[in-house]
HTML snippet that shows the backbone in 3Dmol.js (N, CA, C, O; Angstrom):
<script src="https://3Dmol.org/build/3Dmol-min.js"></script>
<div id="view" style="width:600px;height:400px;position:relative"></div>
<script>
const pdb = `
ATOM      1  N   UNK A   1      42.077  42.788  -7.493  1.00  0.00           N
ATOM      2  CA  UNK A   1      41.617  43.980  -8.146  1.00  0.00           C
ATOM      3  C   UNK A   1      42.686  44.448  -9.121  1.00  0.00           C
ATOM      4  O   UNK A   1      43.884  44.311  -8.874  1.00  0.00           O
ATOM      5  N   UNK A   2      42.230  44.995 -10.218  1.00  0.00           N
ATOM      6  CA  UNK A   2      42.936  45.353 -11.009  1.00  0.00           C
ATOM      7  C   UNK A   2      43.290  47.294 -10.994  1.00  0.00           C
ATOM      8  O   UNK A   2      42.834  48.189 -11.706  1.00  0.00           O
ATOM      9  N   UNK A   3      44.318  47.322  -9.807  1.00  0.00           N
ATOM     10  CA  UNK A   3      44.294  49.168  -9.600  1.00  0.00           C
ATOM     11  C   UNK A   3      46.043  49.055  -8.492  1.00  0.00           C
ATOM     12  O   UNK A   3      46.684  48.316  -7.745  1.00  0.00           O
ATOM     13  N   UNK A   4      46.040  50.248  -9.075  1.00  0.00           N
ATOM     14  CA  UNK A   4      47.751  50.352  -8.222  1.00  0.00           C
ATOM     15  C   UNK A   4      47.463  50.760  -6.629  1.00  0.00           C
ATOM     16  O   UNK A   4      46.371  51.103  -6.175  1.00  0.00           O
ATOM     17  N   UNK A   5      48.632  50.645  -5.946  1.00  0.00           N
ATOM     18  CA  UNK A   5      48.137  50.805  -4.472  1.00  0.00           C
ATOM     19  C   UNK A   5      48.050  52.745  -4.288  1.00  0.00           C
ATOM     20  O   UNK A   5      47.857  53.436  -3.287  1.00  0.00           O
ATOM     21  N   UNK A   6      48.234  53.029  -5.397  1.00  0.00           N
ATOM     22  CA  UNK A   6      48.042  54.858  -5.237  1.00  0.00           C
ATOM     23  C   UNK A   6      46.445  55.096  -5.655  1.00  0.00           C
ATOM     24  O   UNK A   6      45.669  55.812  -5.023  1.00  0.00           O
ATOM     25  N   UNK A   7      46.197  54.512  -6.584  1.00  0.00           N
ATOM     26  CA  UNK A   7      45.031  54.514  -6.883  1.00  0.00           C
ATOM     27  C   UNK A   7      43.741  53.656  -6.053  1.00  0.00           C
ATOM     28  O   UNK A   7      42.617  53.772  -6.540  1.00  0.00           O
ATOM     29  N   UNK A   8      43.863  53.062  -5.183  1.00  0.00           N
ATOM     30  CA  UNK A   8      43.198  52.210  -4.195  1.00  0.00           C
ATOM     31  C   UNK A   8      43.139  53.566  -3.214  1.00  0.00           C
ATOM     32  O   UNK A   8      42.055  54.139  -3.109  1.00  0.00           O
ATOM     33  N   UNK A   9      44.221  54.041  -2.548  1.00  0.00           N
ATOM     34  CA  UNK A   9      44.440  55.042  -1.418  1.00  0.00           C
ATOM     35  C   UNK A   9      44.081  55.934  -2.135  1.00  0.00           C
ATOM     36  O   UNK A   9      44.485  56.838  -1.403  1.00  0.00           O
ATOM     37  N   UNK A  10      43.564  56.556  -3.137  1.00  0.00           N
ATOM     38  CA  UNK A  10      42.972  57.715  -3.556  1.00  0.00           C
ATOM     39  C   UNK A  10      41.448  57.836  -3.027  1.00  0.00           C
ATOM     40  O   UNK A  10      40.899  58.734  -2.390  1.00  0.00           O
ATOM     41  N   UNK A  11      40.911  56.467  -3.579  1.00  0.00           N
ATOM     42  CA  UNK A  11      39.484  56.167  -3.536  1.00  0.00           C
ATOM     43  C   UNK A  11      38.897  55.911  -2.450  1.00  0.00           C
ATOM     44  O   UNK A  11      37.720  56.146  -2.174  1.00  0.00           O
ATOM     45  N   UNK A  12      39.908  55.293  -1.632  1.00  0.00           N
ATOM     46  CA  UNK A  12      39.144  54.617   0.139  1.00  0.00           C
ATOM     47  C   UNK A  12      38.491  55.714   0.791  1.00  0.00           C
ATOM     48  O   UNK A  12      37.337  55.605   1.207  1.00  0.00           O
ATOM     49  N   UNK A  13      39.038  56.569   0.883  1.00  0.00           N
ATOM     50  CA  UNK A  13      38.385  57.604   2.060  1.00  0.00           C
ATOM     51  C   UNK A  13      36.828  57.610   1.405  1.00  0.00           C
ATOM     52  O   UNK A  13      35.873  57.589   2.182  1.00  0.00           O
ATOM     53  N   UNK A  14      36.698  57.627   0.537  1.00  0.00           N
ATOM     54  CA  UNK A  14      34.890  58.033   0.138  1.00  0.00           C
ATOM     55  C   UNK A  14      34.441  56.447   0.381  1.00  0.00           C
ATOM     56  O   UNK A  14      33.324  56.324   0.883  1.00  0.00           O
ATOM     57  N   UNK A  15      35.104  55.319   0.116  1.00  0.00           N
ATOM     58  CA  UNK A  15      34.574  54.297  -0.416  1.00  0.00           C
ATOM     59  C   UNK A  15      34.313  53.676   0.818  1.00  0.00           C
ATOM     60  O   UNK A  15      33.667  52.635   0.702  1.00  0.00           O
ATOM     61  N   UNK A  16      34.657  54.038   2.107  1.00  0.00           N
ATOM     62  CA  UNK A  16      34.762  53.666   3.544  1.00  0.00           C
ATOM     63  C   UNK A  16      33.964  54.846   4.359  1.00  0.00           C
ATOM     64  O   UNK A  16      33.872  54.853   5.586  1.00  0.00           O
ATOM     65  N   UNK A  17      33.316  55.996   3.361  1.00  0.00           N
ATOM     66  CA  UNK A  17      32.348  56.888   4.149  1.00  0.00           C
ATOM     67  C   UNK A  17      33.434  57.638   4.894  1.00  0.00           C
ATOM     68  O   UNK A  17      33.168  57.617   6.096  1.00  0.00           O
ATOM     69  N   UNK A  18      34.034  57.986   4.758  1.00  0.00           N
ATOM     70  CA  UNK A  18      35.068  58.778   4.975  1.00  0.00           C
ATOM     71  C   UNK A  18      35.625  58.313   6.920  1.00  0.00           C
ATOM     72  O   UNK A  18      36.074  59.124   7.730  1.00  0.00           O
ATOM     73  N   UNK A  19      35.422  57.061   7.123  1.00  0.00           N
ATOM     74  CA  UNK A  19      35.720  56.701   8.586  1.00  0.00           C
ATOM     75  C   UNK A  19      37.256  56.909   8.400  1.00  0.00           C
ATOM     76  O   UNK A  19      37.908  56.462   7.457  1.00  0.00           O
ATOM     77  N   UNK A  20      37.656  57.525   9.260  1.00  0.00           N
ATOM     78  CA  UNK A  20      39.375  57.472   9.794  1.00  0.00           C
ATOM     79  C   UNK A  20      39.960  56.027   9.592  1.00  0.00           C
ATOM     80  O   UNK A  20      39.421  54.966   9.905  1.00  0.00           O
ATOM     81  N   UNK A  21      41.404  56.257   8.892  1.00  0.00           N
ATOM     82  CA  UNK A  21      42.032  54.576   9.413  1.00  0.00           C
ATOM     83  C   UNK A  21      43.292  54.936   9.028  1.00  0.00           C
ATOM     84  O   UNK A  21      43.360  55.948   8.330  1.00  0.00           O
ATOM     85  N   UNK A  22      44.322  54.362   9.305  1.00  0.00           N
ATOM     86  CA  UNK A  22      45.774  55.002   9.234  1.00  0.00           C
ATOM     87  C   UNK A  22      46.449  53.326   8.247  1.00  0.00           C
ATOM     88  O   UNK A  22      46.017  52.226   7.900  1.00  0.00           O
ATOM     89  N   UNK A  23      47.450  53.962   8.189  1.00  0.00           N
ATOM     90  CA  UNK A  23      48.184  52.880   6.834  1.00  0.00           C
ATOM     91  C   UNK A  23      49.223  52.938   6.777  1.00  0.00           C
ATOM     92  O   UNK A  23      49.660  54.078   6.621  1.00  0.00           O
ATOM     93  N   UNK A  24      49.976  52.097   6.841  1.00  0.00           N
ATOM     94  CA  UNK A  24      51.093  51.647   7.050  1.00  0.00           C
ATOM     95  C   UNK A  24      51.440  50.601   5.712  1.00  0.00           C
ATOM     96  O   UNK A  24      51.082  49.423   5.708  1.00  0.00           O
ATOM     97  N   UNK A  25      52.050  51.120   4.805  1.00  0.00           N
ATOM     98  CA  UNK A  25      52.387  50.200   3.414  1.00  0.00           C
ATOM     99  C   UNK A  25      50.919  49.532   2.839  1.00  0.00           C
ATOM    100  O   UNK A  25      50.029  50.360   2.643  1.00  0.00           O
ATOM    101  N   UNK A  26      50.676  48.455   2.623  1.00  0.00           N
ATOM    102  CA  UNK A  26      49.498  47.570   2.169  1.00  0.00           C
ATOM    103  C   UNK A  26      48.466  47.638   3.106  1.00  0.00           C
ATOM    104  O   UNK A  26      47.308  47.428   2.746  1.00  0.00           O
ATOM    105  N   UNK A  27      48.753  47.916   4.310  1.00  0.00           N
ATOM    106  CA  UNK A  27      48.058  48.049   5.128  1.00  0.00           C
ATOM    107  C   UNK A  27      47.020  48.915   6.075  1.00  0.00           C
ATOM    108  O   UNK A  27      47.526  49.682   6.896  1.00  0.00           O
ATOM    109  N   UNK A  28      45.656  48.821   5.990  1.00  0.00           N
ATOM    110  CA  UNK A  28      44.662  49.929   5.734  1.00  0.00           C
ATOM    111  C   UNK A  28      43.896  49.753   7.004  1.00  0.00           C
ATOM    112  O   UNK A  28      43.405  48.631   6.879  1.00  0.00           O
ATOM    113  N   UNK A  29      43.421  50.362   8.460  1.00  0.00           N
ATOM    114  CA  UNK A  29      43.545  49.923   9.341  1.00  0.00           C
ATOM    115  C   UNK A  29      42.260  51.283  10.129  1.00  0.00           C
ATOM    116  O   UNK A  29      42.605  52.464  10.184  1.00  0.00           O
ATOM    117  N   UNK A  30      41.116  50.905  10.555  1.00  0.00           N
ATOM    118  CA  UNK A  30      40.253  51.424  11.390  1.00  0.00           C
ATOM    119  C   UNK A  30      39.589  51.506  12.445  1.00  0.00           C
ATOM    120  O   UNK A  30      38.485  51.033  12.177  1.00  0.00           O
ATOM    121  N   UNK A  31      39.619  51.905  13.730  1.00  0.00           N
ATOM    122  CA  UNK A  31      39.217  51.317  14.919  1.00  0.00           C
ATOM    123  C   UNK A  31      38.546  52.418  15.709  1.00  0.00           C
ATOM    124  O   UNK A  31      39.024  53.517  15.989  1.00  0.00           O
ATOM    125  N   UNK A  32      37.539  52.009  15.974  1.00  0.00           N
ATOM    126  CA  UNK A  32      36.475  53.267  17.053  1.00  0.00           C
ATOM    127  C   UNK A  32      35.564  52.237  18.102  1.00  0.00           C
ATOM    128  O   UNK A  32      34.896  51.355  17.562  1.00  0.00           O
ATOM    129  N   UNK A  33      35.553  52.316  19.066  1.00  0.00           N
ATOM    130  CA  UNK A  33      34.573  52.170  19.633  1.00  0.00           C
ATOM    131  C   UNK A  33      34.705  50.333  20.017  1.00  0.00           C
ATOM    132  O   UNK A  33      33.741  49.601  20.241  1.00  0.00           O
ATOM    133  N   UNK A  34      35.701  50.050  20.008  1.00  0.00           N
ATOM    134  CA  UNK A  34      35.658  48.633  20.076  1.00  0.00           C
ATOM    135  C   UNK A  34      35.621  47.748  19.069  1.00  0.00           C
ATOM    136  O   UNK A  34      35.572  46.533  19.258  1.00  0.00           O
ATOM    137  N   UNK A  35      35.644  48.392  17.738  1.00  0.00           N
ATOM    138  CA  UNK A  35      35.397  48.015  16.485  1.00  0.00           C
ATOM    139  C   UNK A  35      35.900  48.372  15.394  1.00  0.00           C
ATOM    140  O   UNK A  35      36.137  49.557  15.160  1.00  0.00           O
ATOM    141  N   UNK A  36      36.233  47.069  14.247  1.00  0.00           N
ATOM    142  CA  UNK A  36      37.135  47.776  13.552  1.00  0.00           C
ATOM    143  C   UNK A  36      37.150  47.338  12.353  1.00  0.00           C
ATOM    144  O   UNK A  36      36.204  46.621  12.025  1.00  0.00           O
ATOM    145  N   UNK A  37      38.012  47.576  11.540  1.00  0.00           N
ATOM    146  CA  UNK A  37      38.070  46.836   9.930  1.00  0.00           C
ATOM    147  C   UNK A  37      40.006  47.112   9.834  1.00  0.00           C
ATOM    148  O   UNK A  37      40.709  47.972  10.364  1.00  0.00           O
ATOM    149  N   UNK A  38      40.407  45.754   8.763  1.00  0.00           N
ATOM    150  CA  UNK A  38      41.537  45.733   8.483  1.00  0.00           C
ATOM    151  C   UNK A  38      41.291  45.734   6.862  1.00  0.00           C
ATOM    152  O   UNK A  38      40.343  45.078   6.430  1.00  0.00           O
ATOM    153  N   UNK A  39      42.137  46.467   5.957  1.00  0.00           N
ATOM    154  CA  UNK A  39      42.016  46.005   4.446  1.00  0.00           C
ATOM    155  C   UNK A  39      43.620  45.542   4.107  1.00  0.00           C
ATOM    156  O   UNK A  39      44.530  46.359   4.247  1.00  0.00           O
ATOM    157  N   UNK A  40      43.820  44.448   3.746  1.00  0.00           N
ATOM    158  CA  UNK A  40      45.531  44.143   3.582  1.00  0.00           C
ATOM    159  C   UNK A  40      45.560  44.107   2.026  1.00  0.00           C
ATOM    160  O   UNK A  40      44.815  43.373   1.376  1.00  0.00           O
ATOM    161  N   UNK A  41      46.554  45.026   1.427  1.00  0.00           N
ATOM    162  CA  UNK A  41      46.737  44.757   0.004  1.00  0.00           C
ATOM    163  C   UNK A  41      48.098  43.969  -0.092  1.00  0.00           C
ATOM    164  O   UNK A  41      49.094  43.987   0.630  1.00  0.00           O
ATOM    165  N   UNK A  42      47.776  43.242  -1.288  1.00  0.00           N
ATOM    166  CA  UNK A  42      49.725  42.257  -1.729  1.00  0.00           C
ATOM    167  C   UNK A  42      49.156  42.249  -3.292  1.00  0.00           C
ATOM    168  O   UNK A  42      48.118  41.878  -3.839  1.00  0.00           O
ATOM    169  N   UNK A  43      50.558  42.937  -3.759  1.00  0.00           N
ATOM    170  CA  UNK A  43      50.267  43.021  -4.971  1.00  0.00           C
ATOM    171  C   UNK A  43      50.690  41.510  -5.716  1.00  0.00           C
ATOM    172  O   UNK A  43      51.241  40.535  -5.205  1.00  0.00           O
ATOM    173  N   UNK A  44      50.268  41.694  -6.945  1.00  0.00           N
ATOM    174  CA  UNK A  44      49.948  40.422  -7.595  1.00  0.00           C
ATOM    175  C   UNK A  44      51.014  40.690  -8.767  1.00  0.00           C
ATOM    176  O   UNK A  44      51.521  41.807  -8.865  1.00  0.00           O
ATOM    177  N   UNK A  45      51.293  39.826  -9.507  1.00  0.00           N
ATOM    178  CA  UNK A  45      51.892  40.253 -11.326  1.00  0.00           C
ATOM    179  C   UNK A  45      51.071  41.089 -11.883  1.00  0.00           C
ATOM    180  O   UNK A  45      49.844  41.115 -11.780  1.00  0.00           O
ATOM    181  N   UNK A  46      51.763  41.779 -12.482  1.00  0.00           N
ATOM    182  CA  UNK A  46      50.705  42.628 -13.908  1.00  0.00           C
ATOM    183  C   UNK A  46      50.124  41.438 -14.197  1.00  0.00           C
ATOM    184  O   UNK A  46      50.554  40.315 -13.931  1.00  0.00           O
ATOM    185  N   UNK A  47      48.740  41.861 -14.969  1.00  0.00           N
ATOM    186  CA  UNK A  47      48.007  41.105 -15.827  1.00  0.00           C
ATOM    187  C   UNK A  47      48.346  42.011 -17.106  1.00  0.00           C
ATOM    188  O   UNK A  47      48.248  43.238 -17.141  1.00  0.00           O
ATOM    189  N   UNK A  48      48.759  41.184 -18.142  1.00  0.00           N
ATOM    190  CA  UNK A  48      49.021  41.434 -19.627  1.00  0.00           C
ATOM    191  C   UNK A  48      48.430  41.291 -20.202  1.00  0.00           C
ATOM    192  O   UNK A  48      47.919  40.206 -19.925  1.00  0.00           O
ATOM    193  N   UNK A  49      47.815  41.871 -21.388  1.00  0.00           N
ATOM    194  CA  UNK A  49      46.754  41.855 -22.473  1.00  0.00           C
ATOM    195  C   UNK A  49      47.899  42.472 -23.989  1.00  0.00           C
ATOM    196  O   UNK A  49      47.461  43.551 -24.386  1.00  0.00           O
ATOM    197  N   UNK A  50      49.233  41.979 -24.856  1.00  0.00           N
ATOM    198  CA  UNK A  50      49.383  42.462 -25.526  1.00  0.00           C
ATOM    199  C   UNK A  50      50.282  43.257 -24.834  1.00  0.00           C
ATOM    200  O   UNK A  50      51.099  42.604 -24.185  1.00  0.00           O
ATOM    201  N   UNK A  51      50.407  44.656 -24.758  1.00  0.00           N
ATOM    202  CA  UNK A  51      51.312  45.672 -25.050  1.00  0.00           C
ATOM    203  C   UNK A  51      50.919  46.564 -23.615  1.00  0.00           C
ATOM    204  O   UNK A  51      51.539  47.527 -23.163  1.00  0.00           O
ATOM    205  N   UNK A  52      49.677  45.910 -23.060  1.00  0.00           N
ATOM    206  CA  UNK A  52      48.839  46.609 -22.302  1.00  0.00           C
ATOM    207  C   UNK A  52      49.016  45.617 -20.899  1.00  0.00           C
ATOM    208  O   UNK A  52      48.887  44.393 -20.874  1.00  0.00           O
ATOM    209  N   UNK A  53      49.412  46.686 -19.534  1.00  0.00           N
ATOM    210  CA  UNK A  53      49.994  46.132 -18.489  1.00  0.00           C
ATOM    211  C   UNK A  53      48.969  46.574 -17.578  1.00  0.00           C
ATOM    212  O   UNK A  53      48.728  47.777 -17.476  1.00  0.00           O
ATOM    213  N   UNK A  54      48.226  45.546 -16.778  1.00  0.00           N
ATOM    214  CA  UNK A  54      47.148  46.528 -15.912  1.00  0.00           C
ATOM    215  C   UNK A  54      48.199  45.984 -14.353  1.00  0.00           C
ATOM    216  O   UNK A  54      48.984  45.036 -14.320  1.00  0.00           O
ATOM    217  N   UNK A  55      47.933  46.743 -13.453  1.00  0.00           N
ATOM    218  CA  UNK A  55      48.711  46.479 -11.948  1.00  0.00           C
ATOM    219  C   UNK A  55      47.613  45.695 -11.114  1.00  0.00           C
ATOM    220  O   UNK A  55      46.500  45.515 -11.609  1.00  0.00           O
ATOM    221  N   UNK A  56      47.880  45.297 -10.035  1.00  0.00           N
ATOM    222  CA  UNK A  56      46.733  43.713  -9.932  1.00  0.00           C
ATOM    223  C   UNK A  56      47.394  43.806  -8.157  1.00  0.00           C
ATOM    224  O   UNK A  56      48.563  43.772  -7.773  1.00  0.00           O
ATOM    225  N   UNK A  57      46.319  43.910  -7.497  1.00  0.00           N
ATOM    226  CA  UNK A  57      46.279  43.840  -6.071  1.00  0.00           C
ATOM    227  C   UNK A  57      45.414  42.803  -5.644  1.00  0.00           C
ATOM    228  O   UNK A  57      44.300  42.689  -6.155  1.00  0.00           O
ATOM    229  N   UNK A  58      45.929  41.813  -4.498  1.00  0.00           N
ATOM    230  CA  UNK A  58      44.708  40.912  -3.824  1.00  0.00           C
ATOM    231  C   UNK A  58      44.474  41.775  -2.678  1.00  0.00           C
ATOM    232  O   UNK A  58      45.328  42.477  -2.137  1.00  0.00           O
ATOM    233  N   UNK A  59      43.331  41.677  -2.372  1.00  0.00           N
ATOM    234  CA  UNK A  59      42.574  42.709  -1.089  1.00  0.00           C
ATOM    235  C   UNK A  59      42.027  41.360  -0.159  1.00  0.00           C
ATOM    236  O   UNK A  59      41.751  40.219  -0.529  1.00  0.00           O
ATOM    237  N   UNK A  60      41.999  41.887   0.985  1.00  0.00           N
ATOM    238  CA  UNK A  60      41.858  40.823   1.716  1.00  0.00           C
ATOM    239  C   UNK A  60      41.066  41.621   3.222  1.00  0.00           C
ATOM    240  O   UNK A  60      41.825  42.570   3.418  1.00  0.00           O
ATOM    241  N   UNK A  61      40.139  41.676   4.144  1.00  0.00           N
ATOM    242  CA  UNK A  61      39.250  41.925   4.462  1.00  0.00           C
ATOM    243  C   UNK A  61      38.998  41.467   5.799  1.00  0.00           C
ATOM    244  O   UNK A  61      38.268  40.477   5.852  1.00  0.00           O
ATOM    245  N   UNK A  62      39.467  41.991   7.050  1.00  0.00           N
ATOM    246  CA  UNK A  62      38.970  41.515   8.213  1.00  0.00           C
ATOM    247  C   UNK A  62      37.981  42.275   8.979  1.00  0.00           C
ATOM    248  O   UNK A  62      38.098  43.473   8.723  1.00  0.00           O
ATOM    249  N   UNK A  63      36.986  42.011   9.882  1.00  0.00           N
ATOM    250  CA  UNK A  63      36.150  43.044  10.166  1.00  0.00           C
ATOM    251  C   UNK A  63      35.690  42.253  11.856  1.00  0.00           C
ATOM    252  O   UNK A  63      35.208  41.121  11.862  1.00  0.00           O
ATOM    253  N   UNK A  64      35.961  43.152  13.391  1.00  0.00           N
ATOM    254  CA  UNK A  64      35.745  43.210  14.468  1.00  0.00           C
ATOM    255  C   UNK A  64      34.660  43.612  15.080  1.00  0.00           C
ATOM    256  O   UNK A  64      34.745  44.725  15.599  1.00  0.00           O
ATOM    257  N   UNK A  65      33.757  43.104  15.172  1.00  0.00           N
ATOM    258  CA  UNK A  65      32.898  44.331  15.979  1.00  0.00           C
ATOM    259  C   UNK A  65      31.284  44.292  15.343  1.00  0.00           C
ATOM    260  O   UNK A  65      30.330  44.572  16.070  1.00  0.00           O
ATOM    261  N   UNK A  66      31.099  43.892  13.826  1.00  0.00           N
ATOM    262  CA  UNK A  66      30.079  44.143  12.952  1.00  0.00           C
ATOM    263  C   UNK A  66      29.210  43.368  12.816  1.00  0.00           C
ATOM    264  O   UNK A  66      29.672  42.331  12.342  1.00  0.00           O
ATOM    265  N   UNK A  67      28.163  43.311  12.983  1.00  0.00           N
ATOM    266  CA  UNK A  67      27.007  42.308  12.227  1.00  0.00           C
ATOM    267  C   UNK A  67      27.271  42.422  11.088  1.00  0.00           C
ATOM    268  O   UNK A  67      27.865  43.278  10.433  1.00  0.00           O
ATOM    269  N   UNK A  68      26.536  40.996  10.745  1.00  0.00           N
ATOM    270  CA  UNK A  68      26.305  40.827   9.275  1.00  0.00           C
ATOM    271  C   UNK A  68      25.973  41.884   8.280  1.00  0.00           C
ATOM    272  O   UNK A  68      26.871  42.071   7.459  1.00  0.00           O
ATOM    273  N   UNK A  69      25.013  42.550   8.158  1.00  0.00           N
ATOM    274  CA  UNK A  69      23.837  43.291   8.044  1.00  0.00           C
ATOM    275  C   UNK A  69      24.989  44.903   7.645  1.00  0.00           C
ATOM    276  O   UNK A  69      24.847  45.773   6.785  1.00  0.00           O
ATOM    277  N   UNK A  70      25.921  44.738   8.570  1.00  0.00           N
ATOM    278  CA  UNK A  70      26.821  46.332   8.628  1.00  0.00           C
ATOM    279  C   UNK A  70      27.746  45.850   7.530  1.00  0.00           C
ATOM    280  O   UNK A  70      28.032  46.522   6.538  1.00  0.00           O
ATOM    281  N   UNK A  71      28.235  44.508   7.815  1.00  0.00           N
ATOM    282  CA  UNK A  71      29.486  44.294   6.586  1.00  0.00           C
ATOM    283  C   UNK A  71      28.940  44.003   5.208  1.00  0.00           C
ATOM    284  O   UNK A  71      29.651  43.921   4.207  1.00  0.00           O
ATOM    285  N   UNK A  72      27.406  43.826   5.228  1.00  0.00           N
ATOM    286  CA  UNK A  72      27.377  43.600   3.392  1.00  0.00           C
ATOM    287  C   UNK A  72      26.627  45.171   3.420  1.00  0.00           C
ATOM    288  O   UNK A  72      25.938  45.325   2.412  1.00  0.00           O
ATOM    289  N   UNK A  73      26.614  46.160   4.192  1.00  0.00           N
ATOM    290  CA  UNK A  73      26.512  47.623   3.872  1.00  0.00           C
ATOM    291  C   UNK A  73      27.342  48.175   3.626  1.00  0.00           C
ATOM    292  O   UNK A  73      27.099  49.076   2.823  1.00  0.00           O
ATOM    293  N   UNK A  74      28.800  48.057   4.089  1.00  0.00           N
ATOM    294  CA  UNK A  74      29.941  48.232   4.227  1.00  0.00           C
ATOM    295  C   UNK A  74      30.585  47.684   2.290  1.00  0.00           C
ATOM    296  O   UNK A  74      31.049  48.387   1.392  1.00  0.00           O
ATOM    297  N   UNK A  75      30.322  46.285   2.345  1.00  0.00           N
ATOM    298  CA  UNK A  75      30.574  45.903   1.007  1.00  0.00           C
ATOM    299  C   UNK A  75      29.809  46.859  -0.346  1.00  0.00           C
ATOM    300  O   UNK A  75      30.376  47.316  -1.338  1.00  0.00           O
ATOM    301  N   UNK A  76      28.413  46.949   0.018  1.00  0.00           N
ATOM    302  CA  UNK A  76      28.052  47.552  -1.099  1.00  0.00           C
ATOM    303  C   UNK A  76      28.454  49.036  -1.136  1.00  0.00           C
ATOM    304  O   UNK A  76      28.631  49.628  -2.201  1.00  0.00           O
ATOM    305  N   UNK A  77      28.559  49.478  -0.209  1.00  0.00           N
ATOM    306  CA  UNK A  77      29.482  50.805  -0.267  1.00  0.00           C
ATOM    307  C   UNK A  77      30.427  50.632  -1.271  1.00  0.00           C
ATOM    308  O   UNK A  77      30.119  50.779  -2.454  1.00  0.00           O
ATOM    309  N   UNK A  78      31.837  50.258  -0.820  1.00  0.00           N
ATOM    310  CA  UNK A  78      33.070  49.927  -1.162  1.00  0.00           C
ATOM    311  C   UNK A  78      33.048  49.450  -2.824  1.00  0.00           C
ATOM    312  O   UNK A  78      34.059  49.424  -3.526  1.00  0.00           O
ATOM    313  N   UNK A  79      31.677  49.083  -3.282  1.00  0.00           N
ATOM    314  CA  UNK A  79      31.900  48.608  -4.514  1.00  0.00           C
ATOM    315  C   UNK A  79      31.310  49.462  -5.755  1.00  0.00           C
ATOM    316  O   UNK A  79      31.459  49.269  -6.962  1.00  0.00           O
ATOM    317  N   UNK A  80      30.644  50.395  -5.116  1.00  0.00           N
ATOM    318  CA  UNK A  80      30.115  51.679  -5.240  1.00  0.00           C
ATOM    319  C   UNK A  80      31.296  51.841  -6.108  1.00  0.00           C
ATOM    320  O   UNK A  80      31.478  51.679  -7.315  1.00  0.00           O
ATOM    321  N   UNK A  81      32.099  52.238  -5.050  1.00  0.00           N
ATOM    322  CA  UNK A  81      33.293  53.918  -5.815  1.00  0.00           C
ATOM    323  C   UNK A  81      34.285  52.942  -6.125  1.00  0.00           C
ATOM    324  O   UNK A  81      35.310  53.622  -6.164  1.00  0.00           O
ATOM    325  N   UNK A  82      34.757  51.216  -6.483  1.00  0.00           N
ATOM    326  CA  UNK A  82      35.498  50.279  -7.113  1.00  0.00           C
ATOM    327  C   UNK A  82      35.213  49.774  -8.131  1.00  0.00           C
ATOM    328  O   UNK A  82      36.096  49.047  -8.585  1.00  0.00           O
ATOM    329  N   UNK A  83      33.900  49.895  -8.971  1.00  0.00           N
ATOM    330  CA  UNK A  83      33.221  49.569  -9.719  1.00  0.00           C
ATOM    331  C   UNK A  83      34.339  50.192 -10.979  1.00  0.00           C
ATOM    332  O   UNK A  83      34.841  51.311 -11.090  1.00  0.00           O
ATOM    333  N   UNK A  84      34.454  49.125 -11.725  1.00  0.00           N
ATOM    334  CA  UNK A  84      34.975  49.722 -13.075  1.00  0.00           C
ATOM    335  C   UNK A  84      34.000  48.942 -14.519  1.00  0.00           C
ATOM    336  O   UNK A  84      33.612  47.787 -14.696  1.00  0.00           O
ATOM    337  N   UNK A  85      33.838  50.520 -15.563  1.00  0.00           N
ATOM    338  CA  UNK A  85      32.787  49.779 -15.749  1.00  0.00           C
ATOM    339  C   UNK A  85      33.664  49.958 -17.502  1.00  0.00           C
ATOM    340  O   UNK A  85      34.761  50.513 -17.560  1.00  0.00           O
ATOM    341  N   UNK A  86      33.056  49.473 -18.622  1.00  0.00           N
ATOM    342  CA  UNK A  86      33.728  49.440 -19.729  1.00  0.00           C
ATOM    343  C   UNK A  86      32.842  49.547 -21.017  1.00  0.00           C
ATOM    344  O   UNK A  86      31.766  50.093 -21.260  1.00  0.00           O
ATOM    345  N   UNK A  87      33.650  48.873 -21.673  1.00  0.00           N
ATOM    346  CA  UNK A  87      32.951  48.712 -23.402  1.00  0.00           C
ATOM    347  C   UNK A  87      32.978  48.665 -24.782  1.00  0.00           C
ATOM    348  O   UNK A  87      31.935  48.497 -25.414  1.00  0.00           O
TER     349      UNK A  87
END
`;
const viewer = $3Dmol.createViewer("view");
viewer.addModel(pdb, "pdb");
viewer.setStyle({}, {cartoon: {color: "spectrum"}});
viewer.zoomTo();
viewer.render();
</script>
């Protein structure tokens, strides 16, 4: 993804339906009920365009507990409020 790790932690709480999860550096972390989700960020190089520096995170995605069915609800959530759109 192309977003700084301040700007990722701005957006999660809505983009995760506001479920609780605590964080520890890159690390984004939720658990209720026997069930859970991990989000691990590692940042990447800038991507350069010219003069223009965007900040570049790999996201990476573990999930305990969920049917199928919950994690691509879960996904289309999350891409909801990550969506960058242009022009």
């Amino acid at each position: 993804m192309t977003i700084t790790q301040e700007e990722f932690l701005r957006l999660l709480p809505a983009a995760v339906g506001g479920a609780p999860f605590t964080t520890s550096g890159g690390l984004f972390i939720h658990e209720y009920g026997g069930r859970g989700w991990r989000i691990t960020l590692s940042p990447l190089p800038d991507l350069a365009h010219g003069l223009i520096r965007l900040a570049r995170q790999r996201v990476e995605f573990a999930f305990c507990g969920y049917a199928e069915e919950e994690i691509a609800a879960f996904f289309r959530r999350f891409d909801l409020y990550f969506a960058r759109g242009g022009g």
